[in-house]
Backbone as JSON, one array per atom type, in Angstrom:
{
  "sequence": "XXXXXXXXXXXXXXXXXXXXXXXXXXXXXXXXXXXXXXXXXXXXXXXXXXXXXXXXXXXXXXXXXXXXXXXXXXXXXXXXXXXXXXXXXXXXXXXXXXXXXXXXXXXXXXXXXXXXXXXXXXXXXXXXXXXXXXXXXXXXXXXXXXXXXXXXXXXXXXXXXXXXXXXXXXXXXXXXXXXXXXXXXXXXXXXXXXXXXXXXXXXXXXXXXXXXXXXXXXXXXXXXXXXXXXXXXXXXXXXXXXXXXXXXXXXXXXXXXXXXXXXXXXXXXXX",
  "N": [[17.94, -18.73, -17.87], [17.97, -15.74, -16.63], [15.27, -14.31, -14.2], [13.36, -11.2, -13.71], [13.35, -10.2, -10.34], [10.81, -9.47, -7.99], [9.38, -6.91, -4.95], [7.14, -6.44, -3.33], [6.07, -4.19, -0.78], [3.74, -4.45, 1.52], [1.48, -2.39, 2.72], [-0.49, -1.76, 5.14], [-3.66, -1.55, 4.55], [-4.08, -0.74, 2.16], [-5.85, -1.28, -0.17], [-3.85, -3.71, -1.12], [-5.32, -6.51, -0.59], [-6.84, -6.3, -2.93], [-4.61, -5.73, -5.33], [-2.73, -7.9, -4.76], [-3.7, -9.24, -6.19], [-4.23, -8.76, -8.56], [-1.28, -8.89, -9.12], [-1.01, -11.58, -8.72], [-1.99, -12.41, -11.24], [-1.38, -11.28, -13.36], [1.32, -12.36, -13.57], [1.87, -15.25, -12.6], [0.12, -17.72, -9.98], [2.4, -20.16, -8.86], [4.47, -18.37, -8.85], [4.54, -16.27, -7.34], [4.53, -15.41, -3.86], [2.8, -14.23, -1.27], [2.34, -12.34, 2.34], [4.71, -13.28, 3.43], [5.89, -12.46, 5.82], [5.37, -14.85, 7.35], [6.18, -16.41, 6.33], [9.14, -16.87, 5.5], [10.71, -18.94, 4.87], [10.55, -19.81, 2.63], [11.2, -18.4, 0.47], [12.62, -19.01, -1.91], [12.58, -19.61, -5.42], [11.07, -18.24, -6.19], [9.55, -15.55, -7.72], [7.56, -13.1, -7.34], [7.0, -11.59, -4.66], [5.91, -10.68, -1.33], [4.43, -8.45, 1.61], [3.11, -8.2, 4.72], [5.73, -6.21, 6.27], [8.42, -4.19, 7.67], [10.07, -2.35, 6.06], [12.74, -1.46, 6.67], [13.38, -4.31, 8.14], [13.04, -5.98, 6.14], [15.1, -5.39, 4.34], [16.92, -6.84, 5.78], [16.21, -9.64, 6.06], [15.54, -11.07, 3.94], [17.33, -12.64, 1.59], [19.52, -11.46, -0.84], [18.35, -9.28, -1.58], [18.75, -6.12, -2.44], [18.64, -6.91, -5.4], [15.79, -7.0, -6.35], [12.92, -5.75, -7.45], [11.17, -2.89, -6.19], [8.01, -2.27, -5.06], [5.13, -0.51, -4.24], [2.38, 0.62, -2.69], [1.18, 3.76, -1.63], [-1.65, 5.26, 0.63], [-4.44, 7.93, 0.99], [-4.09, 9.22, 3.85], [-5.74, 9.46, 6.23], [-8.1, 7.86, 4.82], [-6.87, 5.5, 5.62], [-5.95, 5.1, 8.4], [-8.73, 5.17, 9.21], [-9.68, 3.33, 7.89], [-8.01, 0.94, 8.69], [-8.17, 1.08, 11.5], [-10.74, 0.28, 12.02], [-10.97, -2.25, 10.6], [-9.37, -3.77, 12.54], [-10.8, -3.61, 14.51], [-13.19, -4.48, 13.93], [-11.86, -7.55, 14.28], [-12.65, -8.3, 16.78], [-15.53, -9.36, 16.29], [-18.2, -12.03, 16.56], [-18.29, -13.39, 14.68], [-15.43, -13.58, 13.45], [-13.58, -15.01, 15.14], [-12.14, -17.14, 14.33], [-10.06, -16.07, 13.06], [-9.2, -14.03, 14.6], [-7.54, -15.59, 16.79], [-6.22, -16.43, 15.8], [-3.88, -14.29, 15.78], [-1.7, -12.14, 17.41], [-1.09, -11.84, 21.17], [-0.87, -8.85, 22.03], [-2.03, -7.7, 19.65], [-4.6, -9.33, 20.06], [-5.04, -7.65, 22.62], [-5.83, -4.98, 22.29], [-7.69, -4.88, 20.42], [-9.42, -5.96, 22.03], [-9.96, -3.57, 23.9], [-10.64, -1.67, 21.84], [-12.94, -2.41, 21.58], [-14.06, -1.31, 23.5], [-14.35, 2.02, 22.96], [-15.96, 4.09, 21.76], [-15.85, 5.51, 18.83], [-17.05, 7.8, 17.41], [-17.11, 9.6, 19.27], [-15.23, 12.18, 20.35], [-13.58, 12.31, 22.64], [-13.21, 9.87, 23.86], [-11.6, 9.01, 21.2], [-9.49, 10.4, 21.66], [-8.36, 9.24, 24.32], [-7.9, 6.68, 23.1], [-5.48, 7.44, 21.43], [-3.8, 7.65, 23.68], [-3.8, 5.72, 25.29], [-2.48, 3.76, 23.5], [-0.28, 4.7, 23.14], [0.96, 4.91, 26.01], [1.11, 1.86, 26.25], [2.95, 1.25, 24.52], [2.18, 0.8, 21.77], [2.1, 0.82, 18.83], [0.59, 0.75, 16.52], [-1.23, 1.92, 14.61], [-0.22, 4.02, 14.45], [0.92, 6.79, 12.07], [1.14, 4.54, 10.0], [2.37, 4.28, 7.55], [5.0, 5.75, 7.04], [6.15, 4.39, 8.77], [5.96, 2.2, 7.97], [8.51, 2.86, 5.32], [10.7, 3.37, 7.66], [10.49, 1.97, 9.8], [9.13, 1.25, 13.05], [7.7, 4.13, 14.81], [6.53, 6.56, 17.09], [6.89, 9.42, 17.1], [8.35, 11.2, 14.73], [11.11, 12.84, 13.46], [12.93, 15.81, 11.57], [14.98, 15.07, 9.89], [14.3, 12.29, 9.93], [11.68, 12.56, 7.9], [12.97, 12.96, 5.75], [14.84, 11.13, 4.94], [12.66, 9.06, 5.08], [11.42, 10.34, 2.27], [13.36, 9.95, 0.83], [13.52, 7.21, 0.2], [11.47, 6.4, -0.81], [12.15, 8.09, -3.11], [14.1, 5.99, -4.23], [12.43, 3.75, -4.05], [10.9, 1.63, -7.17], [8.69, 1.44, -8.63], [5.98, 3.37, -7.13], [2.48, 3.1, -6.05], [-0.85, 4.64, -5.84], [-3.69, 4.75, -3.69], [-6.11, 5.57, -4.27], [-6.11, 6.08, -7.1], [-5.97, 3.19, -8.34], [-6.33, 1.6, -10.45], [-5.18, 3.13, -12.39], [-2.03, 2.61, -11.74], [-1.96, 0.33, -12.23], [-1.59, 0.09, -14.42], [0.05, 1.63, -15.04], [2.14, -0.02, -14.78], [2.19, -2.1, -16.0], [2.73, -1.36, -18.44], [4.98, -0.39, -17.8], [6.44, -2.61, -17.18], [6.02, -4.54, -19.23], [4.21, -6.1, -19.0], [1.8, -8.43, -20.06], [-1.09, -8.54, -19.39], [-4.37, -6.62, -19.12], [-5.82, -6.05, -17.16], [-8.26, -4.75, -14.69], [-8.39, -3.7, -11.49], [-10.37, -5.12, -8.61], [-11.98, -4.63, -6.48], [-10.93, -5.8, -2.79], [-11.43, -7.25, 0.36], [-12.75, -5.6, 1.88], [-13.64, -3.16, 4.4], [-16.96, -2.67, 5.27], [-18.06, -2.11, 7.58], [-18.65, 0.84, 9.62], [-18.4, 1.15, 12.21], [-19.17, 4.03, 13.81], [-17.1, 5.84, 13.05], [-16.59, 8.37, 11.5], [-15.4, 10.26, 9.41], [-15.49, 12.23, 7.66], [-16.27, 14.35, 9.92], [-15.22, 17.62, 11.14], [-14.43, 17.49, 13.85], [-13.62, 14.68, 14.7], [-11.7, 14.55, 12.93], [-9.76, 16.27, 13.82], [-9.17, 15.27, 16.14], [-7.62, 12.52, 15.18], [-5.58, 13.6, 13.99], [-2.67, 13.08, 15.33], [-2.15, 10.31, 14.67], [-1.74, 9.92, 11.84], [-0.08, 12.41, 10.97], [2.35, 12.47, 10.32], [2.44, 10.61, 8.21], [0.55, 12.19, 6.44], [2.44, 13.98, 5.09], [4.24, 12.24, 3.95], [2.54, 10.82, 1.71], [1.85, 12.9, 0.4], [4.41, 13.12, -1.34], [4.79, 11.26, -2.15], [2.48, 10.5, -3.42], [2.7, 12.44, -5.47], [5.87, 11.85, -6.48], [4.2, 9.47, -7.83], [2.33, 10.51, -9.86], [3.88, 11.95, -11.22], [5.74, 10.3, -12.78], [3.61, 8.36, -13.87], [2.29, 10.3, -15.9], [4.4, 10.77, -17.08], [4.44, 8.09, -18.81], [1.98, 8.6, -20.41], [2.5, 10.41, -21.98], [4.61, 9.14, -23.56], [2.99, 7.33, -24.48], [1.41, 8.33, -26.35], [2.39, 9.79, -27.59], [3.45, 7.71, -29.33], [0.8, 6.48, -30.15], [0.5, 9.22, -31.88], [3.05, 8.46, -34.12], [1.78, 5.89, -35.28], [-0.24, 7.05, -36.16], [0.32, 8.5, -37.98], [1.87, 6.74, -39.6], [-0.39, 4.93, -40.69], [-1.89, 7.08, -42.03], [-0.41, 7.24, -43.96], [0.29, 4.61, -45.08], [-2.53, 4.27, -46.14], [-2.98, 6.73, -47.61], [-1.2, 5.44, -49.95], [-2.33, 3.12, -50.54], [-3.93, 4.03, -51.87], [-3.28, 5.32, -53.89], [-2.6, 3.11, -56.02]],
  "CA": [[17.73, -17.31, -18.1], [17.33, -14.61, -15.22], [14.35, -13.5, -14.32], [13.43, -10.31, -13.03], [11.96, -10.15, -9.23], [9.93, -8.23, -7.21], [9.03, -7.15, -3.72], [5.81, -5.47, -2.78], [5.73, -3.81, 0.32], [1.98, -4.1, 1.81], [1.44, -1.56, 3.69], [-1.94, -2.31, 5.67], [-5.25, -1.45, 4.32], [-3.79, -0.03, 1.03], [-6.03, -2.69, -1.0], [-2.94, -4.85, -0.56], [-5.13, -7.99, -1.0], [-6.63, -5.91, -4.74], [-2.94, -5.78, -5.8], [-2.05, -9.12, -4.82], [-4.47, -10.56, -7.01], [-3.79, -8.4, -9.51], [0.18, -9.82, -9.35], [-0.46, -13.04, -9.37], [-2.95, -13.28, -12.54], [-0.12, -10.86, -14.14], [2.8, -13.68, -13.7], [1.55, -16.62, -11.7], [0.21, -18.04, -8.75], [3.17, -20.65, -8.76], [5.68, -17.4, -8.76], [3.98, -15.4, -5.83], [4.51, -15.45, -2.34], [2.4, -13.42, -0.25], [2.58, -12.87, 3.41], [5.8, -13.66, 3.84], [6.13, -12.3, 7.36], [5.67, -15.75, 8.54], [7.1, -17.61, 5.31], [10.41, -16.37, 4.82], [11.95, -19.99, 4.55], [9.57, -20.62, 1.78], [11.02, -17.71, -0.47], [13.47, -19.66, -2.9], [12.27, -20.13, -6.46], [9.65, -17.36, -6.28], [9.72, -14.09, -8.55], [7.07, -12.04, -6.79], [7.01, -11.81, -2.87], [4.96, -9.26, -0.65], [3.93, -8.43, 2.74], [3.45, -7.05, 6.17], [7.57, -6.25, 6.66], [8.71, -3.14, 7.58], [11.63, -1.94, 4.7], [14.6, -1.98, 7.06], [13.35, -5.96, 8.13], [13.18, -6.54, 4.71], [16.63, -5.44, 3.68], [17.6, -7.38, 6.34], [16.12, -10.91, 6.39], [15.62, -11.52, 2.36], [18.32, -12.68, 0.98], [19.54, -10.49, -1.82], [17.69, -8.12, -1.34], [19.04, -5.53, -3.55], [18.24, -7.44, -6.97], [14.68, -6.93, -6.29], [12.5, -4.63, -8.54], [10.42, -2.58, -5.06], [6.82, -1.63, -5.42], [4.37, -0.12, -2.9], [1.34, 1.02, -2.6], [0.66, 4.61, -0.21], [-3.1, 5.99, 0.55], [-4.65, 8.81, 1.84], [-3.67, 8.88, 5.36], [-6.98, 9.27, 6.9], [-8.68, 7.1, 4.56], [-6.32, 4.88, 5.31], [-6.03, 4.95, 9.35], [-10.05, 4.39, 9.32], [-9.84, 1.67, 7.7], [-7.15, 0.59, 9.42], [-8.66, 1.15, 12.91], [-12.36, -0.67, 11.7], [-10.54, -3.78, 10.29], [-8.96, -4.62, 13.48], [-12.08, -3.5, 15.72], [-13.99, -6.31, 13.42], [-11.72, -9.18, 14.72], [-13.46, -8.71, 17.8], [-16.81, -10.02, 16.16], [-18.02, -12.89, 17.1], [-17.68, -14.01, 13.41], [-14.08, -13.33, 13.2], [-13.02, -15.57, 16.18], [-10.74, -18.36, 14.16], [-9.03, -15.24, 12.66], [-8.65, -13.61, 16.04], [-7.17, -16.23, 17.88], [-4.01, -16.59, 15.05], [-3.08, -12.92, 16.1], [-0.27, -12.36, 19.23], [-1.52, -11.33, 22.08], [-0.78, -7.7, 21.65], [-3.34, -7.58, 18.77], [-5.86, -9.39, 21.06], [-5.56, -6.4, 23.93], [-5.83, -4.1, 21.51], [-9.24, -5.64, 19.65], [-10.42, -5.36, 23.51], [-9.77, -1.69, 23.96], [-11.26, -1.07, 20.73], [-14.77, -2.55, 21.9], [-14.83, 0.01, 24.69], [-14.17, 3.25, 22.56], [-16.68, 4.86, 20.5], [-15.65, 6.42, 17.69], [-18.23, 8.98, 17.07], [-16.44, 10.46, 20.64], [-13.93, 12.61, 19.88], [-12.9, 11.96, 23.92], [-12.74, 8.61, 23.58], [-10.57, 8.74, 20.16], [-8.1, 10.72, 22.37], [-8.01, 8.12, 25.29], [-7.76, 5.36, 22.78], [-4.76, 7.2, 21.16], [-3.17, 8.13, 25.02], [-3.75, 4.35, 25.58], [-1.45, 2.98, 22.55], [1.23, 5.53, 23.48], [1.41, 4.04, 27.17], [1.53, 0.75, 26.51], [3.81, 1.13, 23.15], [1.52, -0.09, 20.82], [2.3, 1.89, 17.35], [-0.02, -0.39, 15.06], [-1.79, 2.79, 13.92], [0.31, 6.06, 14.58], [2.03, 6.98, 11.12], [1.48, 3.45, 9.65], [2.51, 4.47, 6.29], [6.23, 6.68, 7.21], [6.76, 2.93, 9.53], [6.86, 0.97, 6.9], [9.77, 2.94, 5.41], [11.76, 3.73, 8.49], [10.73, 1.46, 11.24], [8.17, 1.74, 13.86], [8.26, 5.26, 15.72], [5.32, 7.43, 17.45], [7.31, 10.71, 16.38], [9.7, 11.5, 13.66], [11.96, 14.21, 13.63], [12.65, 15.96, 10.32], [15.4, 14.08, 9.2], [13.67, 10.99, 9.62], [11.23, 12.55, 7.24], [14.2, 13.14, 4.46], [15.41, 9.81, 5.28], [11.58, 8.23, 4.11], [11.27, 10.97, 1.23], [14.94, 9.22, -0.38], [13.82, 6.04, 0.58], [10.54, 6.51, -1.69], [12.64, 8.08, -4.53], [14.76, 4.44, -4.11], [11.55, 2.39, -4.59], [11.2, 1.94, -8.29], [7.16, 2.01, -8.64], [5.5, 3.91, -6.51], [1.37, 3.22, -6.88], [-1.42, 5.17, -4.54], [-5.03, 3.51, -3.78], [-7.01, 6.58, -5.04], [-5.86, 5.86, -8.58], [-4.89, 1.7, -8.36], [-6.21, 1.32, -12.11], [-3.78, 3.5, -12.94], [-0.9, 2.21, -11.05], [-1.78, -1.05, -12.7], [-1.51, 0.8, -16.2], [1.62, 2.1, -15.19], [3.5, -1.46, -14.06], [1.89, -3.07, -17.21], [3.29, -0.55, -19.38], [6.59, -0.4, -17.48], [6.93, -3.65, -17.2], [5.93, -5.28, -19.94], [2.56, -7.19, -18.71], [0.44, -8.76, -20.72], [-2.55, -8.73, -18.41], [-4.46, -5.19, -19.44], [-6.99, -6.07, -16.24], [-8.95, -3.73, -13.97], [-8.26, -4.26, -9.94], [-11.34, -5.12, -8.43], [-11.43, -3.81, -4.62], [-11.39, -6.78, -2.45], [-11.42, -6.99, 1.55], [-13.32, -4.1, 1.96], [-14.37, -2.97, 5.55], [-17.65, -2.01, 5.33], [-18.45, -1.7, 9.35], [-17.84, 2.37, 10.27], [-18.12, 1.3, 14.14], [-19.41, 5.46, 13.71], [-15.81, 6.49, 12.77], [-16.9, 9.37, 10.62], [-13.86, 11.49, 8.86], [-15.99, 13.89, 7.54], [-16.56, 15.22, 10.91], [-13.86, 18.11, 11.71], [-14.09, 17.21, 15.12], [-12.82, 13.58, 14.56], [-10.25, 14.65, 12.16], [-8.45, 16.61, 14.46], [-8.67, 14.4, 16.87], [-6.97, 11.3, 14.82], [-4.69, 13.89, 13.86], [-1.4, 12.41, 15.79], [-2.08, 9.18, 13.43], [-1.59, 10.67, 10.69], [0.9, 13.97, 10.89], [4.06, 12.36, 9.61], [1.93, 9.99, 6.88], [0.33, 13.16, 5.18], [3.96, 14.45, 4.36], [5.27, 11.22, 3.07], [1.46, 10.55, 0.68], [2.18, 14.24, -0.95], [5.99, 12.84, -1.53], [4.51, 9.21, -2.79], [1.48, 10.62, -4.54], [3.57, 13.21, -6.35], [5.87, 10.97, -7.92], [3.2, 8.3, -9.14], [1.84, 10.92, -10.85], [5.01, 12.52, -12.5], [5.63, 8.92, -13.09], [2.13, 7.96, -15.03], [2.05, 11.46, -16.54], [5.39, 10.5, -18.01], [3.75, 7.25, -20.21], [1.1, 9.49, -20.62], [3.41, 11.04, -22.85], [5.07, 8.53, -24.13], [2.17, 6.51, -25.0], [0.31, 10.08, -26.79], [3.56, 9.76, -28.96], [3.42, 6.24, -30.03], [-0.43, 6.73, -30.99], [0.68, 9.37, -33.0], [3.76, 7.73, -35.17], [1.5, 4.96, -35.52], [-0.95, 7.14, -36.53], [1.13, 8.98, -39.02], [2.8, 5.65, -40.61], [-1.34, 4.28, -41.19], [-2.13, 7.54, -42.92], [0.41, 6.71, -44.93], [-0.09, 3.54, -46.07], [-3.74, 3.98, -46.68], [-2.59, 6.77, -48.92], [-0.03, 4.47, -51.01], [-3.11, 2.11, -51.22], [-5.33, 4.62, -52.63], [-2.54, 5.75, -55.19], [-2.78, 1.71, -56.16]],
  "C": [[17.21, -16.63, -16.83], [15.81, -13.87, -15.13], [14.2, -12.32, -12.86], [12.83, -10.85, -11.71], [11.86, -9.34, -8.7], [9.28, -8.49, -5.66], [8.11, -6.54, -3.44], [6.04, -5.13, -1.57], [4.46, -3.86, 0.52], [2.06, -3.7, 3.05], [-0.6, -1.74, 3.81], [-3.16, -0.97, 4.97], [-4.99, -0.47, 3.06], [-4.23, -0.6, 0.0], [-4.37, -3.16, -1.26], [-3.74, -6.35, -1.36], [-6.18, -7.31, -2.9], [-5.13, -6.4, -5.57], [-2.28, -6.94, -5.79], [-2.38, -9.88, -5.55], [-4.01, -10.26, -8.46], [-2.35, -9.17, -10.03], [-0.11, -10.83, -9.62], [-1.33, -13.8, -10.82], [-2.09, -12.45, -13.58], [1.02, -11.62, -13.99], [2.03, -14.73, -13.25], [1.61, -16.76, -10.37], [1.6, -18.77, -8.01], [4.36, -19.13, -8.52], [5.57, -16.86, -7.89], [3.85, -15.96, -4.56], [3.94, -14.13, -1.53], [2.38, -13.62, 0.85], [3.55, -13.22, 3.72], [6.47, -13.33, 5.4], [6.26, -13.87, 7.93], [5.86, -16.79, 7.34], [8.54, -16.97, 4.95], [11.14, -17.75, 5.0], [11.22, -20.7, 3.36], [10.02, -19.39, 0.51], [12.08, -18.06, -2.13], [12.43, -20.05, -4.37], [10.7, -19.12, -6.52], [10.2, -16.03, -6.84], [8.79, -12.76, -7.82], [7.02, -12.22, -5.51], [6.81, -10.64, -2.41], [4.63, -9.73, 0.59], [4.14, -7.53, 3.18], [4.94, -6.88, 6.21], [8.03, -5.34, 6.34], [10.12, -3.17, 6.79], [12.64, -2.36, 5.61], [14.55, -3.32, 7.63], [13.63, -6.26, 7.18], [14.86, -6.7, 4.05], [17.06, -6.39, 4.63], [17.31, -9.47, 6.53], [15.35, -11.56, 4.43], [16.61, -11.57, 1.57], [18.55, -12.41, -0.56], [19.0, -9.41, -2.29], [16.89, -6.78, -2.11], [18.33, -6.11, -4.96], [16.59, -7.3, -7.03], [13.54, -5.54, -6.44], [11.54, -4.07, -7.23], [9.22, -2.2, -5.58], [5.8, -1.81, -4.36], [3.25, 0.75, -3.44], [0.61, 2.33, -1.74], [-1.07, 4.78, -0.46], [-3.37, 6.8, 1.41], [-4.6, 8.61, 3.32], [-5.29, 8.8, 6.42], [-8.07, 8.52, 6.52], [-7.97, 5.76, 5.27], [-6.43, 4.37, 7.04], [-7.3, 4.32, 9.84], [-10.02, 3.65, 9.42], [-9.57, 0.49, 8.8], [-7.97, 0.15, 11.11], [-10.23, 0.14, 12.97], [-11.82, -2.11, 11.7], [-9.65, -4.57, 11.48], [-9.86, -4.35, 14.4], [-13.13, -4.51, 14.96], [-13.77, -6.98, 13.51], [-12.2, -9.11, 15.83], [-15.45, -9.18, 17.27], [-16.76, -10.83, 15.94], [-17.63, -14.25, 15.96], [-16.2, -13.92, 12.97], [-13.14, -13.89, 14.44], [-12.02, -16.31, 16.13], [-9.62, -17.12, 13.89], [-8.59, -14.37, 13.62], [-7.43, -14.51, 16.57], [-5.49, -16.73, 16.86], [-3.14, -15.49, 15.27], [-2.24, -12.94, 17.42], [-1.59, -11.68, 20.2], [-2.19, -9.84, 22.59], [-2.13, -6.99, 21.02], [-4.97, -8.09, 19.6], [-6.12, -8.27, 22.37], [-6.16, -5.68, 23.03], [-7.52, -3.74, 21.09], [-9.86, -5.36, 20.95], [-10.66, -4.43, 23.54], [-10.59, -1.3, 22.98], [-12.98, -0.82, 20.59], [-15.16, -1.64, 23.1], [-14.43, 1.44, 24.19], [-15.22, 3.33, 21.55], [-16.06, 5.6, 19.66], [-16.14, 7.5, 16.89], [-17.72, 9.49, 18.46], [-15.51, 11.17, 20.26], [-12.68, 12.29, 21.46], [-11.93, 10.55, 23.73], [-11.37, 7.88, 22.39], [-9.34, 9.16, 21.0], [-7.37, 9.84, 23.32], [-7.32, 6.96, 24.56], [-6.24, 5.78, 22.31], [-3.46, 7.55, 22.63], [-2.91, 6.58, 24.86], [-2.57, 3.34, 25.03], [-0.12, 3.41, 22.46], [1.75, 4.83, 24.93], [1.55, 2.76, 26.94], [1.9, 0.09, 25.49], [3.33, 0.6, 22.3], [1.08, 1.0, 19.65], [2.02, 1.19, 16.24], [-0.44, 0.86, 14.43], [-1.13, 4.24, 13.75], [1.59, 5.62, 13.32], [2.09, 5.6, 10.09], [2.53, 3.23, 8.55], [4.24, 4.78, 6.08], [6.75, 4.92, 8.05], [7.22, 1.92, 8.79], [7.91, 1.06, 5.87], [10.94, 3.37, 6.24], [11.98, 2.78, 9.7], [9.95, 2.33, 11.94], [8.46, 3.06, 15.1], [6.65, 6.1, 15.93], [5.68, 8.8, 17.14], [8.33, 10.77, 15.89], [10.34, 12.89, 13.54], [12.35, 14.45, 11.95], [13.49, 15.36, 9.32], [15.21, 12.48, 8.81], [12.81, 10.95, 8.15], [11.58, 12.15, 5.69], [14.51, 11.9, 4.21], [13.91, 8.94, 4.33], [11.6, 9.14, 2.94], [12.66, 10.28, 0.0], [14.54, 7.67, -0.34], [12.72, 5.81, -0.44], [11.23, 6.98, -3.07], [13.75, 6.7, -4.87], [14.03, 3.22, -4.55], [11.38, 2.63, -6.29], [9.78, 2.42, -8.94], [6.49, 1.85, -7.65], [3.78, 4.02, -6.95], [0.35, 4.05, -5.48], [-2.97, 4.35, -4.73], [-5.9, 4.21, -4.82], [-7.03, 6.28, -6.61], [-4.86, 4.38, -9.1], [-5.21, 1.44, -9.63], [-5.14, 1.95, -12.7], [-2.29, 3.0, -12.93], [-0.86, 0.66, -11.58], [-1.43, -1.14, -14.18], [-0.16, 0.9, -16.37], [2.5, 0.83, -15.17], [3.4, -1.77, -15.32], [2.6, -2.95, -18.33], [4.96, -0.39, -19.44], [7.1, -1.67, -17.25], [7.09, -4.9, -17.93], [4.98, -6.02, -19.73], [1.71, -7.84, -19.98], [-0.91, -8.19, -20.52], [-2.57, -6.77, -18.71], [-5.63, -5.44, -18.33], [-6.78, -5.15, -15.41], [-8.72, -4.27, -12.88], [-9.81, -4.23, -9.87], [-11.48, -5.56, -6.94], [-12.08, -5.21, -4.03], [-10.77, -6.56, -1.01], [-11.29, -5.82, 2.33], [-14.07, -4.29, 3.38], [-14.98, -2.4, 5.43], [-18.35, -1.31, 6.62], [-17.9, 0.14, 9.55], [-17.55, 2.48, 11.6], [-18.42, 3.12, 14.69], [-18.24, 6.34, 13.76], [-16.44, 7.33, 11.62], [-16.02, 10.6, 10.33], [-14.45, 12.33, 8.54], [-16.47, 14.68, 8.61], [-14.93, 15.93, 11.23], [-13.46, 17.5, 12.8], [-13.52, 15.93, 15.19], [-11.41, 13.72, 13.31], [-9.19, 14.94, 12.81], [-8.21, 15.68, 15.3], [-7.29, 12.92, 16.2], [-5.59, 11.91, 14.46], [-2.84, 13.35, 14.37], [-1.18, 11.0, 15.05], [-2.08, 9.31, 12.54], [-0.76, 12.09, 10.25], [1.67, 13.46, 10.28], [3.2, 11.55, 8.27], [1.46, 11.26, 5.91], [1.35, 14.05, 4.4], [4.26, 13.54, 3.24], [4.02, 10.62, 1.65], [1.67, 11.67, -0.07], [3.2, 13.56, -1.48], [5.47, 11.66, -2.3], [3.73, 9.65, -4.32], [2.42, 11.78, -5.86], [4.43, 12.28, -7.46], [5.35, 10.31, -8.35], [2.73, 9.27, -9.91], [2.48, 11.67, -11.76], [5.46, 11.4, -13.04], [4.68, 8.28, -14.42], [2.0, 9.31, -16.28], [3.45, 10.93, -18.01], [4.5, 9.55, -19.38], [2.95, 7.5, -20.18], [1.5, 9.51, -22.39], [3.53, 9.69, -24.0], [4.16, 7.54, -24.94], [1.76, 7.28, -26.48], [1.45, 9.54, -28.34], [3.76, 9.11, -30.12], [2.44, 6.32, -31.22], [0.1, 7.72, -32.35], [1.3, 9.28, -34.41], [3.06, 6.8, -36.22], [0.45, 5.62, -36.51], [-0.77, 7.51, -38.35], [1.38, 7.44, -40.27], [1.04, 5.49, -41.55], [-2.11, 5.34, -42.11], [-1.5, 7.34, -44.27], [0.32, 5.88, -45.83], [-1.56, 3.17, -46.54], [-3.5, 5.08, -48.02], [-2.19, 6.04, -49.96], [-1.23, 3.04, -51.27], [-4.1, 2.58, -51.8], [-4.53, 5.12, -54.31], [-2.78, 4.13, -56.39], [-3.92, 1.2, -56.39]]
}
């Protein structure tokens, strides 16, 4: 008998490893493959499979591709870049050294650079993002719009159109702000068993004095984030015409159900 499967996109610092846990205590550990960036000869006989792997890799090095039910995760773009920007300025501590040293090279300059920028600077935020433009390093600009189009430091507006179809293509669409929900919604749409609560896990608590509620660092990060706050309206929008839907549909149920049990408590009071 066929069973359905599924591909997560994990798009970085979108609780990713919440969601993964969530999956695999909703089907099985035995069924899930996470990470697959550096297991893709390990994906045979597995129903769920997720990772780092930008969409057009994906279509291209998973065989079959197509048959595979999509589901992603967006988040606020500036919550999301923070993060983003903290959790790789913490593999440079001195506690995070085995997990350093499995990263490329790339990622190790990077982690350098990061220990000589303040983040409470708004100067310094600018240098750091001058810095990743010269020496092509687009880990943080747009993360979110990259992982459906492919890595780019500026998008032009058909690119945008291009991710906006590529999001009405995925089938559930969940955002971080509201991941109980998005776990309501799969469960519901998918038939789950499992009625469990996510419970936020590999959480960067370090701020390194990255502080978003300052205007003055907002604008600045601004260029990491211009094309993502397009494509999170476009994401967040449909999850929530989406959930709103079995909203509905749920509202409905309750009340048939409710209807039938007036019913038969009448017909047992006639009795």
């Amino acid at each position: 008998m066929y069973k359905q499967k599924y591909f997560y996109l994990h798009i970085p610092k979108t609780a990713g490893t919440t969601f993964n846990n969530f999956l695999k205590r909703a089907f099985s550990s035995k069924e899930c493959l996470f990470h697959i960036e550096n297991k893709l000869d390990k994906l045979e006989n597995k129903r769920v499979i997720g990772g780092h792997i930008i969409l057009p890799k994906a279509t291209k090095v998973i065989p079959n591709f197509e048959e595979y039910i999509k589901l992603t995760v967006f988040r606020n773009p500036l919550e999301q870049v923070s993060s983003h920007l903290r959790f790789v300025k913490k593999l440079g501590e001195s506690s995070e050294y085995k997990r350093l040293e499995g990263h490329s090279s790339s990622i190790k300059r990077i982690v350098s650079f990061l220990w000589s920028i303040d983040f409470s600077n708004v100067e310094d935020i600018k240098k750091l993002i001058n810095w990743l433009e010269e020496n092509n390093y687009v880990l943080f600009h747009n993360t979110q719009i990259q992982y459906l189009i492919g890595s780019k430091f500026h998008v032009t507006e058909e690119e945008l159109i291009e991710a906006e179809n590529i999001i009405e293509k995925i089938e559930y669409i969940g955002i971080t702000e509201r991941l109980d929900d998005y776990i309501k919604l799969l469960t519901y749409k998918l038939d789950l068993s499992t009625k469990l609560k996510s419970k936020n896990l590999n959480i960067t608590v370090e701020s390194y004095g990255l502080d978003i509620t300052n205007p003055k660092i907002v604008d600045a990060l601004e260029p990491l984030i211009c094309y993502d706050k397009v494509i999170y309206k476009y994401a967040k929008d449909k999850f929530e015409k989406e959930f709103n839907s079995i909203l509905s549909s749920t509202m409905k149920e309750q009340e048939v159900y409710g209807f039938l049990d007036r019913i038969v408590l009448k017909v047992k009071n006639i009795f």
